[in-house]
N, CA, C and O atoms as a Tripos MOL2 file, in Angstrom:
@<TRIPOS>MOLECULE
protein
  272   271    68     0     0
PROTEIN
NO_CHARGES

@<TRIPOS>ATOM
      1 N          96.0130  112.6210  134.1570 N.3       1 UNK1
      2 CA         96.4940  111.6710  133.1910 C.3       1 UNK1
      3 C          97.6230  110.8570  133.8350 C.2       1 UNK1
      4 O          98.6530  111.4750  134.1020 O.2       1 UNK1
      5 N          97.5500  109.3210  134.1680 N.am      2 UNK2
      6 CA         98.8990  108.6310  134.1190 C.3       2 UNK2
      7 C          99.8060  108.4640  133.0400 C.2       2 UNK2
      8 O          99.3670  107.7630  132.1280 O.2       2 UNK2
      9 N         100.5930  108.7740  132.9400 N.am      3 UNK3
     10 CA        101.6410  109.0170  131.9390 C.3       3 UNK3
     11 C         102.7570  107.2410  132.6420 C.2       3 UNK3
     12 O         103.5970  107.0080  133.5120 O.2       3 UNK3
     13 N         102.2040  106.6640  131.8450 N.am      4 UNK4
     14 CA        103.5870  105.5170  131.7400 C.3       4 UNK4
     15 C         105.1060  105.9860  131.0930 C.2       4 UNK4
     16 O         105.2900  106.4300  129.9600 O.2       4 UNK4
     17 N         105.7000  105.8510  131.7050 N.am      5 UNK5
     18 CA        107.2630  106.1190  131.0140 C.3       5 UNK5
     19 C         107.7540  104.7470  130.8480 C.2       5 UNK5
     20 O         107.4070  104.0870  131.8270 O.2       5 UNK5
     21 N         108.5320  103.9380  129.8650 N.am      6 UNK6
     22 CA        109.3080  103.4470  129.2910 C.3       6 UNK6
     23 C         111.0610  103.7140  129.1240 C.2       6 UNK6
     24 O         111.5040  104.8620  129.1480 O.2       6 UNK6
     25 N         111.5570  103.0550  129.0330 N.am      7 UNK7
     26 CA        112.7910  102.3980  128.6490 C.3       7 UNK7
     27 C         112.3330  102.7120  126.5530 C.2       7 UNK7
     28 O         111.2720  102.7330  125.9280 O.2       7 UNK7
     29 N         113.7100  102.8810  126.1850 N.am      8 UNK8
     30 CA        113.6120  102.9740  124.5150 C.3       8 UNK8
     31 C         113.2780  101.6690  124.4560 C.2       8 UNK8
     32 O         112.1840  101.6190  123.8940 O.2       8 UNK8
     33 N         113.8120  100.1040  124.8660 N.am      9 UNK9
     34 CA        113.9860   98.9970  124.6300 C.3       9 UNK9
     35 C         112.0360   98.6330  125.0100 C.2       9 UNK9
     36 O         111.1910   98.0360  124.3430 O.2       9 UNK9
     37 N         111.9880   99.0830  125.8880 N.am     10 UNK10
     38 CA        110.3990   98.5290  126.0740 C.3      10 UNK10
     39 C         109.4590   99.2950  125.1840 C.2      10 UNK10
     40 O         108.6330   98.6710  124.5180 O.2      10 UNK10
     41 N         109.5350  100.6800  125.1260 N.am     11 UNK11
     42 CA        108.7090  101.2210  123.9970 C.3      11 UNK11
     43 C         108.6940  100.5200  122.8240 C.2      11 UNK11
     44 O         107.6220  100.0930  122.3940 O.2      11 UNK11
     45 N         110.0630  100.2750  122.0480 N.am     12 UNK12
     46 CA        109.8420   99.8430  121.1770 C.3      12 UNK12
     47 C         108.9410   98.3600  120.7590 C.2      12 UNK12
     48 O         108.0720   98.1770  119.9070 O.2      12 UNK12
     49 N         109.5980   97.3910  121.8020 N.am     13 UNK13
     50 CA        108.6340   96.6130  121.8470 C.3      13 UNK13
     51 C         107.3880   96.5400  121.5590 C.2      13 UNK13
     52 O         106.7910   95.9090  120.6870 O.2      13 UNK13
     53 N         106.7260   97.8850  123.1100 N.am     14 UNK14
     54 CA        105.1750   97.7460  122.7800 C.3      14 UNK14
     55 C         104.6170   98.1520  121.3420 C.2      14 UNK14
     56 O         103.6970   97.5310  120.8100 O.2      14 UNK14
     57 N         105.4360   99.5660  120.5910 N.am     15 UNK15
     58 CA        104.4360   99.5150  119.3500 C.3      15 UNK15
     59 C         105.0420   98.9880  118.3090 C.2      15 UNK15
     60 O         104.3660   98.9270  117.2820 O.2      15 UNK15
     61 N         106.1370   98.5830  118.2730 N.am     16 UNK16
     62 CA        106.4140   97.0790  117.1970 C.3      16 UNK16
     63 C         107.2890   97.8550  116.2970 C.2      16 UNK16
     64 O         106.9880   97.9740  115.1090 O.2      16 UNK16
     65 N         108.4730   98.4500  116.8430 N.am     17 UNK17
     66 CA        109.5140   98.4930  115.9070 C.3      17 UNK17
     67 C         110.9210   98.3140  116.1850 C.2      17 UNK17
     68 O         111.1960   98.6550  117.3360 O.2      17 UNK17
     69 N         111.8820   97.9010  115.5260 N.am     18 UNK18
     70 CA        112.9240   97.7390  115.6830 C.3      18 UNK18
     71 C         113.4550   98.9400  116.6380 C.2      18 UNK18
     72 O         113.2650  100.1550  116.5720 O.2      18 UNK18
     73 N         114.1440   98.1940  117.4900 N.am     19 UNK19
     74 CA        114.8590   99.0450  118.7770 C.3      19 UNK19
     75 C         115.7920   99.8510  117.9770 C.2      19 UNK19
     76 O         115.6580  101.0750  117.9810 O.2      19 UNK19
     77 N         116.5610   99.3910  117.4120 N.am     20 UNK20
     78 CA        117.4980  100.1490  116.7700 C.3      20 UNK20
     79 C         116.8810  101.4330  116.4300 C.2      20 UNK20
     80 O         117.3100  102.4010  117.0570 O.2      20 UNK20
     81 N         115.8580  101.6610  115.4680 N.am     21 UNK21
     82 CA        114.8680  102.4590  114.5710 C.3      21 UNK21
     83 C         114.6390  103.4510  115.4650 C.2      21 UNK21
     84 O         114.8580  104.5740  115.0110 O.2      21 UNK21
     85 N         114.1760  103.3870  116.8750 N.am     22 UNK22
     86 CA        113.7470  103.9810  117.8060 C.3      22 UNK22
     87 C         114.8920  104.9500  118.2480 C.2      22 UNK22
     88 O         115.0070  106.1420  117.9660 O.2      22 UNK22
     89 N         115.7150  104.1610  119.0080 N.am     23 UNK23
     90 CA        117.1120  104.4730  119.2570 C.3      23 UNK23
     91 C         117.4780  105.6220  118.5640 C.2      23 UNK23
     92 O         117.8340  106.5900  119.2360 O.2      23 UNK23
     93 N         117.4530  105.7360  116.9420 N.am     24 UNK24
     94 CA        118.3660  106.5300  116.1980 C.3      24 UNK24
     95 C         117.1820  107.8530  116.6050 C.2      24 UNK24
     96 O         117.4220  108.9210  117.1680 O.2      24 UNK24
     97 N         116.0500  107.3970  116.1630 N.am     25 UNK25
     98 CA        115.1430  108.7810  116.4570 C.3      25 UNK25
     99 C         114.8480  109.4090  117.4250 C.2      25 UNK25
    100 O         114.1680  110.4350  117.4130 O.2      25 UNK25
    101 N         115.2290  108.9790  118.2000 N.am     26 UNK26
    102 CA        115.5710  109.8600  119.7500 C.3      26 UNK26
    103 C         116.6290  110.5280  119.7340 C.2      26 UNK26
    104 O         116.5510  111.6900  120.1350 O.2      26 UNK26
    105 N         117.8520  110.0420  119.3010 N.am     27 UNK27
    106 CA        119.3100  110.1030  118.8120 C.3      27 UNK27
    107 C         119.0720  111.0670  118.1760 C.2      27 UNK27
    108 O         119.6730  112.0620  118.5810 O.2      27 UNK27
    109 N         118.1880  111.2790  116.9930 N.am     28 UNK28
    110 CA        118.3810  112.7440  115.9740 C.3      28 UNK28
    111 C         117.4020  113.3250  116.5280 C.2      28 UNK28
    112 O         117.1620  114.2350  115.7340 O.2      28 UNK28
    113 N         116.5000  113.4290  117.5640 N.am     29 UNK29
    114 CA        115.6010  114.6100  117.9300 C.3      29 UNK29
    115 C         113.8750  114.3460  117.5350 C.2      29 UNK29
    116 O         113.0140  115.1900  117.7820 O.2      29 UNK29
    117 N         113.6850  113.4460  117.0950 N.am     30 UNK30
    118 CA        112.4700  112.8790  116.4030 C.3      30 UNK30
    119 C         111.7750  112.5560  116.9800 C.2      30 UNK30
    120 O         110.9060  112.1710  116.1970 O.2      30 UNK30
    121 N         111.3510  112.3490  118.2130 N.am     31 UNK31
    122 CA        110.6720  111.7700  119.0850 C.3      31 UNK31
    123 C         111.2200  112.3540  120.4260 C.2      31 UNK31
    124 O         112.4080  112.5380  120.6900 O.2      31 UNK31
    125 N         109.7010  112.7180  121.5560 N.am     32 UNK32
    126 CA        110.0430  113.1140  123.1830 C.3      32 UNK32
    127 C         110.5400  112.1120  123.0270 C.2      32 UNK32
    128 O         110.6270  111.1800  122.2270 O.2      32 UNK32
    129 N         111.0550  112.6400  124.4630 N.am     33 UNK33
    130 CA        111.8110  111.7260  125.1340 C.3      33 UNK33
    131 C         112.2900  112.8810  126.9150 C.2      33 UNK33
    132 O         112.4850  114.0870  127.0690 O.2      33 UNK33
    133 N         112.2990  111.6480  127.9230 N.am     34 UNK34
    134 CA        112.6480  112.4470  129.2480 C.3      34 UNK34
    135 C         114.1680  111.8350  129.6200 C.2      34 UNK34
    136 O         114.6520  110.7490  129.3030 O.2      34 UNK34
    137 N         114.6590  112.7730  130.2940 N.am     35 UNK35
    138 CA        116.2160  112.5310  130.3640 C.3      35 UNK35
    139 C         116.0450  112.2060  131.8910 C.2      35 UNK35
    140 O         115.4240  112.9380  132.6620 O.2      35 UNK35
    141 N         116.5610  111.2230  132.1890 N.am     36 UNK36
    142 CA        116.6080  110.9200  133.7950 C.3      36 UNK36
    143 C         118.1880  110.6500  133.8800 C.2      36 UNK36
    144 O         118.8380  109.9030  133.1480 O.2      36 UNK36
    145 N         118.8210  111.7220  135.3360 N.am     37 UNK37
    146 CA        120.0540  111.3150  135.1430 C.3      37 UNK37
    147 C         121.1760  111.9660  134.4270 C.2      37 UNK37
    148 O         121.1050  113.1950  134.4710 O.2      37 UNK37
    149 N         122.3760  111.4030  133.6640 N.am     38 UNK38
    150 CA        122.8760  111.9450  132.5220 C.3      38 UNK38
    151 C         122.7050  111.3100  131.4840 C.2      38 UNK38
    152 O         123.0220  111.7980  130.4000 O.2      38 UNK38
    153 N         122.1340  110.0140  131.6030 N.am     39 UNK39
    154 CA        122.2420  109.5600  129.9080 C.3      39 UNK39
    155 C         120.6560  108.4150  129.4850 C.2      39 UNK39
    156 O         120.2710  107.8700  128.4510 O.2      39 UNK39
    157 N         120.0470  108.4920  131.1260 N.am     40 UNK40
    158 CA        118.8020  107.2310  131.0060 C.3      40 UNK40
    159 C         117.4310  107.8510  130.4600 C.2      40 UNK40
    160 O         116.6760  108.3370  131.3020 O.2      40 UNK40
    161 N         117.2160  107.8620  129.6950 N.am     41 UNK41
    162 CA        115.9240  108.2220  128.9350 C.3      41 UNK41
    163 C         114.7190  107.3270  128.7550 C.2      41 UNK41
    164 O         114.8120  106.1980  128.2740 O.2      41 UNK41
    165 N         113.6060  107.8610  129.1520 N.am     42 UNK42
    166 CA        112.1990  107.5940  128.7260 C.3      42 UNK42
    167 C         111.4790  108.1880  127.9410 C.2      42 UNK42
    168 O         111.3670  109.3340  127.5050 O.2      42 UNK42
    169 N         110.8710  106.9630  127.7940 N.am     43 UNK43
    170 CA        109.2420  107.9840  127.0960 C.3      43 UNK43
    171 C         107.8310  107.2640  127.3230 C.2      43 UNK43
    172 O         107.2890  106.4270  128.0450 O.2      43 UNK43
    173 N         107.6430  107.9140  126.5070 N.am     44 UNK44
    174 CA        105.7940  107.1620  126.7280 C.3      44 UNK44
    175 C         105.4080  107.3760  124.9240 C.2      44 UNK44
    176 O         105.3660  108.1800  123.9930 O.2      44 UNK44
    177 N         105.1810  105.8980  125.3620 N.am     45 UNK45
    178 CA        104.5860  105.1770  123.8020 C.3      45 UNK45
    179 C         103.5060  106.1310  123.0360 C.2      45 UNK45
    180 O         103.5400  106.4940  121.8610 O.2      45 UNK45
    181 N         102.6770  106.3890  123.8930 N.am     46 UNK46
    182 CA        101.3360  106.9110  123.3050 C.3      46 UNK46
    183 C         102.4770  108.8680  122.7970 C.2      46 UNK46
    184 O         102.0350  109.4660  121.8160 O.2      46 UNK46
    185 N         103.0510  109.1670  123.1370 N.am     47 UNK47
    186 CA        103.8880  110.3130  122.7900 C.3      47 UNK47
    187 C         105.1640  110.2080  121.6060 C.2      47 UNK47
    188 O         105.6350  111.1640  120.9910 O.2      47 UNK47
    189 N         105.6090  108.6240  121.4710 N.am     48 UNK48
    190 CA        105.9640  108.5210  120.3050 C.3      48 UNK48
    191 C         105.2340  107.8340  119.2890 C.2      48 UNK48
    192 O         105.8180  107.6840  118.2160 O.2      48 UNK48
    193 N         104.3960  107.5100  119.3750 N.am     49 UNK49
    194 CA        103.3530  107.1690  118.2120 C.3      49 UNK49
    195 C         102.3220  108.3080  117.7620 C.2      49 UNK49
    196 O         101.2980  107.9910  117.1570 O.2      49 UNK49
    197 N         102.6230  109.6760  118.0770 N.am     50 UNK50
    198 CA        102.0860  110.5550  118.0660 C.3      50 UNK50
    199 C         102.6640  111.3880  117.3720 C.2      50 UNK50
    200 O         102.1190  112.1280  116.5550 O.2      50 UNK50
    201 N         103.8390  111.3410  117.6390 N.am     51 UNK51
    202 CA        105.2550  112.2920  116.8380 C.3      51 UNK51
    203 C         105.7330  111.4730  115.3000 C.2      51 UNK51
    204 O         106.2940  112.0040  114.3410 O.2      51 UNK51
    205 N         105.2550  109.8700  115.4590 N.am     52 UNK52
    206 CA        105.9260  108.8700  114.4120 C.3      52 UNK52
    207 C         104.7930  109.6900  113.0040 C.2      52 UNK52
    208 O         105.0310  110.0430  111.8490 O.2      52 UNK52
    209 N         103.3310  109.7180  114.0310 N.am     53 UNK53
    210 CA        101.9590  110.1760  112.8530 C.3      53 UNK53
    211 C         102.6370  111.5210  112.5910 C.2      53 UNK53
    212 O         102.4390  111.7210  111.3920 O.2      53 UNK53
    213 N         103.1970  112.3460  112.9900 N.am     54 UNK54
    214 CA        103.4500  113.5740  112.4950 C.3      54 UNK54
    215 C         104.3980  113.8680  111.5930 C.2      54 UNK54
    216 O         104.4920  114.9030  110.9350 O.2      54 UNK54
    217 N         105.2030  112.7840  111.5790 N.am     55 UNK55
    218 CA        105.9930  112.7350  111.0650 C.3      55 UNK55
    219 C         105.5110  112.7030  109.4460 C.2      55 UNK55
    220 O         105.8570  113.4160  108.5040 O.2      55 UNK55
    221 N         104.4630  111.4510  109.5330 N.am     56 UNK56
    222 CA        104.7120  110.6300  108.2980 C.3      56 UNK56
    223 C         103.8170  111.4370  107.7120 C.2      56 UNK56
    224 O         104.1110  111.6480  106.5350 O.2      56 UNK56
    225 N         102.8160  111.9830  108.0820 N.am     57 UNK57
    226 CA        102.1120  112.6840  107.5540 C.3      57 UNK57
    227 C         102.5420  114.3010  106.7900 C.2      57 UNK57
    228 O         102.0490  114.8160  105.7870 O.2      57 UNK57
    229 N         103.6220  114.8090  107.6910 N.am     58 UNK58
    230 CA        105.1140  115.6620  107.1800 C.3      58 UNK58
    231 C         105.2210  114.9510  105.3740 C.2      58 UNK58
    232 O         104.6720  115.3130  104.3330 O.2      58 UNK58
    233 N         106.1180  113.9110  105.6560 N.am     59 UNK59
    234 CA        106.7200  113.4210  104.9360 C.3      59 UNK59
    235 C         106.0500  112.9580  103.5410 C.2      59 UNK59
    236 O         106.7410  112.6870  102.5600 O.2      59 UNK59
    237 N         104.6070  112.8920  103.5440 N.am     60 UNK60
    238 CA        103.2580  112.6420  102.4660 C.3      60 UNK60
    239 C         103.3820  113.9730  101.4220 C.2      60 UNK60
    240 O         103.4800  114.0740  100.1990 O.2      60 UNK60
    241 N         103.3180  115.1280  102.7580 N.am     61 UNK61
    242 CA        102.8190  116.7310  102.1690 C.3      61 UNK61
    243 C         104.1990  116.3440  101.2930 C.2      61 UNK61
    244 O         104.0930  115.7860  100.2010 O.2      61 UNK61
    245 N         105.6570  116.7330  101.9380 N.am     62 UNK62
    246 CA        106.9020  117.0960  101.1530 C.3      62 UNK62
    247 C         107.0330  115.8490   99.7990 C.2      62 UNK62
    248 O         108.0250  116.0930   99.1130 O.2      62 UNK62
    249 N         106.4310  114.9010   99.4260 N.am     63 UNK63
    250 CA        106.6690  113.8580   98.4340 C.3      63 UNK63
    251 C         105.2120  114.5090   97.3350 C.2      63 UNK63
    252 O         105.2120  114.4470   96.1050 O.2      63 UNK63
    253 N         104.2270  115.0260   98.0910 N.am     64 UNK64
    254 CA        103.5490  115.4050   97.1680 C.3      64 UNK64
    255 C         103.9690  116.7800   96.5900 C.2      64 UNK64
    256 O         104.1650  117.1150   95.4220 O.2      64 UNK64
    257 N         104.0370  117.3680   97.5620 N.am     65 UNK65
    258 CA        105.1250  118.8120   96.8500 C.3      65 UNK65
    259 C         105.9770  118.6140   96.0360 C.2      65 UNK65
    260 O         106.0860  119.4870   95.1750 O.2      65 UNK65
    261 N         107.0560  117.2400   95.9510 N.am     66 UNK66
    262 CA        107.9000  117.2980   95.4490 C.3      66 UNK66
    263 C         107.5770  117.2040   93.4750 C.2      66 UNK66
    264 O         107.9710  117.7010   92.4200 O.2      66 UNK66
    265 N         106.3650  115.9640   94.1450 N.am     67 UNK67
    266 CA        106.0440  115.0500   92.6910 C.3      67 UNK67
    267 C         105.0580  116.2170   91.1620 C.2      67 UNK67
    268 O         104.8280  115.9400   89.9850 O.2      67 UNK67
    269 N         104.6220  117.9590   92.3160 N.am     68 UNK68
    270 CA        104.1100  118.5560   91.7610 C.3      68 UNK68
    271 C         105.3100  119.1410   90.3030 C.2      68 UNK68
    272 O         104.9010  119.9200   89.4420 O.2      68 UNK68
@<TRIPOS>BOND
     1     1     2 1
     2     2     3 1
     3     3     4 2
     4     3     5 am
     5     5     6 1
     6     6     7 1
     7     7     8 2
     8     7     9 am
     9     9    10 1
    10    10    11 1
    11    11    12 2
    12    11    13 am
    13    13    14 1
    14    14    15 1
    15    15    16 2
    16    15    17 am
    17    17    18 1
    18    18    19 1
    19    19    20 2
    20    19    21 am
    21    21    22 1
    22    22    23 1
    23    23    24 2
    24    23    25 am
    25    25    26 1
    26    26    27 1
    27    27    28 2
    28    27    29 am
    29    29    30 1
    30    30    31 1
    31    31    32 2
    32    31    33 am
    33    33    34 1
    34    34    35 1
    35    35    36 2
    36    35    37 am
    37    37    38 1
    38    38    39 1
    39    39    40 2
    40    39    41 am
    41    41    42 1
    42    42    43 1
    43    43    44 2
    44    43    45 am
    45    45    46 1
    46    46    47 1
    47    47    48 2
    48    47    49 am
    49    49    50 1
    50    50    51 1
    51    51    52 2
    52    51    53 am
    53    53    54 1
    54    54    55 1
    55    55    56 2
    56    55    57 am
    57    57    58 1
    58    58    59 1
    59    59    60 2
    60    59    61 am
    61    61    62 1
    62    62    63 1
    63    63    64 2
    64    63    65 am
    65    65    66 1
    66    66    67 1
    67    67    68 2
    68    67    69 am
    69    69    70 1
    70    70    71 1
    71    71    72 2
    72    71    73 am
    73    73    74 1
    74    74    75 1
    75    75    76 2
    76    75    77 am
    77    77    78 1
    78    78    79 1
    79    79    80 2
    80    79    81 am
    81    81    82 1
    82    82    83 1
    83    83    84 2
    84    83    85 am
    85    85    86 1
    86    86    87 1
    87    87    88 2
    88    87    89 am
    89    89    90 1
    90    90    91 1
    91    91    92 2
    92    91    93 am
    93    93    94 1
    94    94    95 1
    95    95    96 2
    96    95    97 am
    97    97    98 1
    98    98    99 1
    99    99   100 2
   100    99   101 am
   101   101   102 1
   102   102   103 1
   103   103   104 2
   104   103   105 am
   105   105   106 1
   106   106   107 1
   107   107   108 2
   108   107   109 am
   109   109   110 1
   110   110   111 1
   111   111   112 2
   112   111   113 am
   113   113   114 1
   114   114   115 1
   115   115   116 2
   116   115   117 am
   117   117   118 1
   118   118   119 1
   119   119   120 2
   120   119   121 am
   121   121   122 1
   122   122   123 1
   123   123   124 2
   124   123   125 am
   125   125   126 1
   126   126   127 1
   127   127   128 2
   128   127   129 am
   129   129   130 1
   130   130   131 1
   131   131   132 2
   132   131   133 am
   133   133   134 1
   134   134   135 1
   135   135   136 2
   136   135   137 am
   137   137   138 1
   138   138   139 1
   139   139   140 2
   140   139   141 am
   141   141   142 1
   142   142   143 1
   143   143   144 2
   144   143   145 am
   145   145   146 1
   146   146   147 1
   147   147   148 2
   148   147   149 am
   149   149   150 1
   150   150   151 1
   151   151   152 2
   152   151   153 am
   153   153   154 1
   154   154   155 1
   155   155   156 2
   156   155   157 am
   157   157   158 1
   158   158   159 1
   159   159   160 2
   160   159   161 am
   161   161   162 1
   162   162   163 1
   163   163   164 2
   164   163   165 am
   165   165   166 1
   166   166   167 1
   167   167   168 2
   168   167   169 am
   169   169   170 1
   170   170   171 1
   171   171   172 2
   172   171   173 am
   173   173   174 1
   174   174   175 1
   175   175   176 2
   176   175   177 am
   177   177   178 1
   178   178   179 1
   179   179   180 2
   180   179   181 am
   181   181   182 1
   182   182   183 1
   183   183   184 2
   184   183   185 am
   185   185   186 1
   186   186   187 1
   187   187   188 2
   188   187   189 am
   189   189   190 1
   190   190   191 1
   191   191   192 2
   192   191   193 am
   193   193   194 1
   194   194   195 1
   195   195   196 2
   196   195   197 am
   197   197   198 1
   198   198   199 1
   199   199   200 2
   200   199   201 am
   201   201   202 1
   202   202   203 1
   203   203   204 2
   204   203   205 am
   205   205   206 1
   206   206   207 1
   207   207   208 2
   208   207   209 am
   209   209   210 1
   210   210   211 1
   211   211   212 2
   212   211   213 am
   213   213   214 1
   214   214   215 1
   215   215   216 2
   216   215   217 am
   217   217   218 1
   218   218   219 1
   219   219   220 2
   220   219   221 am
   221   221   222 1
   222   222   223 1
   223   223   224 2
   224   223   225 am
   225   225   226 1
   226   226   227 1
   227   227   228 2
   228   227   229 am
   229   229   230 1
   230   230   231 1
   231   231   232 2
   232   231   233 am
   233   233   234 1
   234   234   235 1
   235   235   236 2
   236   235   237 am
   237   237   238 1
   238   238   239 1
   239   239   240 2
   240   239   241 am
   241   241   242 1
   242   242   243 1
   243   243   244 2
   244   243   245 am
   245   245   246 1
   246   246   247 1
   247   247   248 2
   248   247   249 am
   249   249   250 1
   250   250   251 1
   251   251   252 2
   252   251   253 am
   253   253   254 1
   254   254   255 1
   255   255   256 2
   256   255   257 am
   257   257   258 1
   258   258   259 1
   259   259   260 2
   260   259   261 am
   261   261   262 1
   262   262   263 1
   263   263   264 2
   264   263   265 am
   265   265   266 1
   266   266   267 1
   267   267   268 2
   268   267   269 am
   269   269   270 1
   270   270   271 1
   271   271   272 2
@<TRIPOS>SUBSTRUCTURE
     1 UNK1         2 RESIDUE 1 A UNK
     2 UNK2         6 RESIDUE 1 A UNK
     3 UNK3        10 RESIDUE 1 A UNK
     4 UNK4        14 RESIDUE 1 A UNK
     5 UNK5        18 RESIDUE 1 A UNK
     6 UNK6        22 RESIDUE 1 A UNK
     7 UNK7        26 RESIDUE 1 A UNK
     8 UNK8        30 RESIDUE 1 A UNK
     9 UNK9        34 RESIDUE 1 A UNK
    10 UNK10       38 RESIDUE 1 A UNK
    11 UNK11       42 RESIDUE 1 A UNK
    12 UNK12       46 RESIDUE 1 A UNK
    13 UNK13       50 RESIDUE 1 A UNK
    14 UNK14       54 RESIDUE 1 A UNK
    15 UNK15       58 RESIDUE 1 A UNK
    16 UNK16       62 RESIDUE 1 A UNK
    17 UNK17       66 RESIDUE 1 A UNK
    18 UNK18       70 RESIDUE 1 A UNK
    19 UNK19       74 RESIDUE 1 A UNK
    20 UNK20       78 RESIDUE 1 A UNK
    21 UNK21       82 RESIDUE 1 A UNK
    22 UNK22       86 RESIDUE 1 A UNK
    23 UNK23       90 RESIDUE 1 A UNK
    24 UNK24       94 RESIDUE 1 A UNK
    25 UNK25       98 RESIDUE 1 A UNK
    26 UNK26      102 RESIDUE 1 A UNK
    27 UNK27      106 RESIDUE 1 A UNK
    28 UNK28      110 RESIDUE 1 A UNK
    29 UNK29      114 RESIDUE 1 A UNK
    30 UNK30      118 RESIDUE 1 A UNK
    31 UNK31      122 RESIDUE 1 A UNK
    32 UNK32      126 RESIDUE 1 A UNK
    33 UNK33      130 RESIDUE 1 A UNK
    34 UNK34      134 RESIDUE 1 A UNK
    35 UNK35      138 RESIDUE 1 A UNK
    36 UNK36      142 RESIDUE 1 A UNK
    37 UNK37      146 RESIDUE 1 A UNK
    38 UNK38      150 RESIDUE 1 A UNK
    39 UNK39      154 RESIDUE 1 A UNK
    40 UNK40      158 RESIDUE 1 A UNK
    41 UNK41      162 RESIDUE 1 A UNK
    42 UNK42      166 RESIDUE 1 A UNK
    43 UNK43      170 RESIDUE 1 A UNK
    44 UNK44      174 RESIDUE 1 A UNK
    45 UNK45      178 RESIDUE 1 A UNK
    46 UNK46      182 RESIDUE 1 A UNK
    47 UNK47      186 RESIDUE 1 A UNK
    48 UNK48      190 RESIDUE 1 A UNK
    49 UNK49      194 RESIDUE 1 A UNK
    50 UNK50      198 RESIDUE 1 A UNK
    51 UNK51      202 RESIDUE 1 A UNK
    52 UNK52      206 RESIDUE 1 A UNK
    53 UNK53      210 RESIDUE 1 A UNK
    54 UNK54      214 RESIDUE 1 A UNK
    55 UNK55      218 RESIDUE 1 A UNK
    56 UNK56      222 RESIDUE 1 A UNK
    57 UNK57      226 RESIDUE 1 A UNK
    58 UNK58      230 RESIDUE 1 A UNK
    59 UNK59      234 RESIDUE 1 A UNK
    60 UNK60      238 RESIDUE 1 A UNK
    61 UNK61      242 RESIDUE 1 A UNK
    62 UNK62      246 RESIDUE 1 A UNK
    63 UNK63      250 RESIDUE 1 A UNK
    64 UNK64      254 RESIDUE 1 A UNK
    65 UNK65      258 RESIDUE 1 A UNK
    66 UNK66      262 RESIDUE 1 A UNK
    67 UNK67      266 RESIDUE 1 A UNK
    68 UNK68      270 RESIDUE 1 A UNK
């Protein structure tokens, strides 16, 4: 498998969300991410659009749980 790594600033780009948005969810643990260095981080798109689906799909179950 080639694994592309990214910049937060270019990931976000490619799958179309606010950098900021990205940023924080790396920031709280929400998304891989590779540490190069002490503070330069990558990832690979296809690995946070993977974690974003897990998320939301998380977040469906707990709103339907809630609404029971």
């Amino acid at each position: 498998m080639d694994r592309k790594l990214k910049t937060i600033k270019q990931t976000a780009n490619e799958i179309g969300i606010p950098y900021r948005q990205l940023l924080q969810s790396v920031n709280d643990g929400n998304v891989p991410h590779y540490r190069m260095h002490k503070s330069h981080r990558l990832l690979d798109p296809q690995e946070v659009l993977a974690a974003m689906r897990t998320q939301s799909q998380h977040n469906i179950k707990e709103r339907k749980n809630y609404e029971q």
